[in-house]
C-alpha positions in Angstrom: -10.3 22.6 2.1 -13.8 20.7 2.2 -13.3 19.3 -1.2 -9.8 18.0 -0.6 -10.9 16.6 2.8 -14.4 15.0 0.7 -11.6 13.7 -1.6 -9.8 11.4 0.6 -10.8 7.6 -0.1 -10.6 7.2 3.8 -13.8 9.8 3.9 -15.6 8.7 1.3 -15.7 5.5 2.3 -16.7 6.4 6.1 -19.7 8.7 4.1 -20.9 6.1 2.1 -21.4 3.4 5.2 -22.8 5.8 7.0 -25.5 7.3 4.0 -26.1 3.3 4.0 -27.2 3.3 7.4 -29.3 6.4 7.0 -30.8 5.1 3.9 -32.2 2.0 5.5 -33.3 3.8 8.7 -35.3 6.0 7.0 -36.5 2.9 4.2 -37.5 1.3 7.7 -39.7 4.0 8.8 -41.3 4.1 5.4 -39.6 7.5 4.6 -37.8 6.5 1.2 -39.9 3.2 0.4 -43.8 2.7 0.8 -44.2 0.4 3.6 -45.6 -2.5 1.4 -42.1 -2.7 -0.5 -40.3 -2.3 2.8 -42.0 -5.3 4.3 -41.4 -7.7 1.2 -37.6 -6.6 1.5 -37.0 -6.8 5.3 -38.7 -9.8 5.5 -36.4 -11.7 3.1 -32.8 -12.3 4.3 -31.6 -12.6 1.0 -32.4 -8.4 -0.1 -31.0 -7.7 3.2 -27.7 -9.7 2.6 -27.1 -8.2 -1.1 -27.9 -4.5 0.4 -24.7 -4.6 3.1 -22.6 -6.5 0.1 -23.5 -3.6 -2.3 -22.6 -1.2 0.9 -19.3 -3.3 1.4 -18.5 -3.4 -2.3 -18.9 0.2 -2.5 -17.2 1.6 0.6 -13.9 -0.6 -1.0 -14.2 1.0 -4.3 -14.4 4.2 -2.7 -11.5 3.8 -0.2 -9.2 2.2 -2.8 -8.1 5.7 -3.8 -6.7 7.2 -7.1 -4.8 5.1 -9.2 -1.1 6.4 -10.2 -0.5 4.8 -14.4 2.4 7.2 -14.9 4.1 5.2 -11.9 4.3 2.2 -13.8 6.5 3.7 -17.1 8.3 5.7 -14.6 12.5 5.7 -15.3 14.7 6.0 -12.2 18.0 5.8 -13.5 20.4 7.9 -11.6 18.7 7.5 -8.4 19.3 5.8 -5.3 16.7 4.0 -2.7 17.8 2.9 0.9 15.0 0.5 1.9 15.0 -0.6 5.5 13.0 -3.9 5.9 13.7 -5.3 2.6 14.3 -9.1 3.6 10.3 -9.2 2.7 6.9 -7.8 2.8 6.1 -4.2 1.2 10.5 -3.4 1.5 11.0 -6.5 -0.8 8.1 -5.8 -3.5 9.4 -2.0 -3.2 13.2 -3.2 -3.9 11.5 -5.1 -7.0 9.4 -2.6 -8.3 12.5 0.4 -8.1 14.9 -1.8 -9.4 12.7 -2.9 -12.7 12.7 1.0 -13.4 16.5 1.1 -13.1 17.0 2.9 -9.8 20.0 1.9 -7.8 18.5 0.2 -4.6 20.6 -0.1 -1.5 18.8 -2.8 0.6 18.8 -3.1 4.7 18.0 -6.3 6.0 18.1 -9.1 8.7 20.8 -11.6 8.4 18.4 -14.6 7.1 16.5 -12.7 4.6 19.3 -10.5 2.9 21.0 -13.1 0.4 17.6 -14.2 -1.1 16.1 -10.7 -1.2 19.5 -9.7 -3.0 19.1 -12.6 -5.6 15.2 -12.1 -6.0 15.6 -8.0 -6.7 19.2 -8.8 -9.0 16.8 -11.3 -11.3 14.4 -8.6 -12.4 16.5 -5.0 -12.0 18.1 -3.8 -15.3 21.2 -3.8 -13.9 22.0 -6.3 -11.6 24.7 -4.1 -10.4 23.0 -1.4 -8.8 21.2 -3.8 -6.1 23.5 -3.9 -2.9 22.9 -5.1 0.5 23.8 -4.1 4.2 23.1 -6.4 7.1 20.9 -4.6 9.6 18.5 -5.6 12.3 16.6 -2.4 13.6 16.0 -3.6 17.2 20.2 -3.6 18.0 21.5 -0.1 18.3 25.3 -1.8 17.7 24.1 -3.3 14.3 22.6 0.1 13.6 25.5 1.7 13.7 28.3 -0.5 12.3 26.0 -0.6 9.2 25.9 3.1 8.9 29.6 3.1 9.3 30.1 0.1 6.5 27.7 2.1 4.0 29.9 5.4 4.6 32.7 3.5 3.7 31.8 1.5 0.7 29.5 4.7 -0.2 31.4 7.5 -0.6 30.7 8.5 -4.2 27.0 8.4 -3.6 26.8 9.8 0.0 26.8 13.5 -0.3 
């Protein structure tokens, strides 16, 4: 339980600003550093500058998290994404990314952004085929549910 919790970048990271903090209380008070070292370091801005950039560059390592290779050589084929929010951002570069493993993407998206987020995800999927869009703005319940009524019915072999 500890060690899963330990292993969560969002931990680590908080651990390793506040060991940082710690660390140059207790360098302050002349616990970890003799005080004639301390005073050479705390009186020059530039030391103090590259210790909180060190603490900064290793607090992002650290909350980066694990990194997923096998995600990258993954095959979808056979399988089927409905991504809400596709007309850009993180849906868009999701549609991309599933359709260049060959998964069928079905993509839900305001009326200005569909068409181009269609094209964009056609020109890199394997099979330009299996990318479809639905017009669909989350904030009217009335275009919420004529889309789920238009995807039923041009859907049926996929919709269990």
């Amino acid at each position: 339980m500890i060690s899963t919790l330990l292993n969560q970048p969002e931990v680590r990271s908080l651990l390793t600003l506040i060991s940082s903090i710690i660390i140059l209380i207790f360098s302050a008070y002349s616990i970890l550093l003799p005080s004639f070292i301390w005073t050479c370091i705390s009186y020059s801005y530039i030391f103090i500058l590259l210790y909180f950039i060190g603490v900064a560059l290793l607090m992002r390592y650290w909350a980066r998290g694990g990194q997923y290779p096998d995600i990258q050589t993954a095959n979808l084929e056979g399988q089927t994404f409905l991504i809400t929010g596709a007309g850009g951002g993180i849906g868009k570069e999701t549609a991309i990314e599933l359709a260049k493993r060959g998964a069928r993407v079905v993509l839900f998206a305001r009326r200005g952004n569909l068409a181009e987020t269609i094209s964009d995800v056609k020109k890199v999927a394997r099979s330009p085929a299996n990318v479809v869009g639905n017009l669909l703005d989350l904030s009217d319940l009335q275009s919420i549910k004529s889309c789920v009524e238009e995807f039923l019915k041009n859907e049926d072999e996929y919709v269990l």
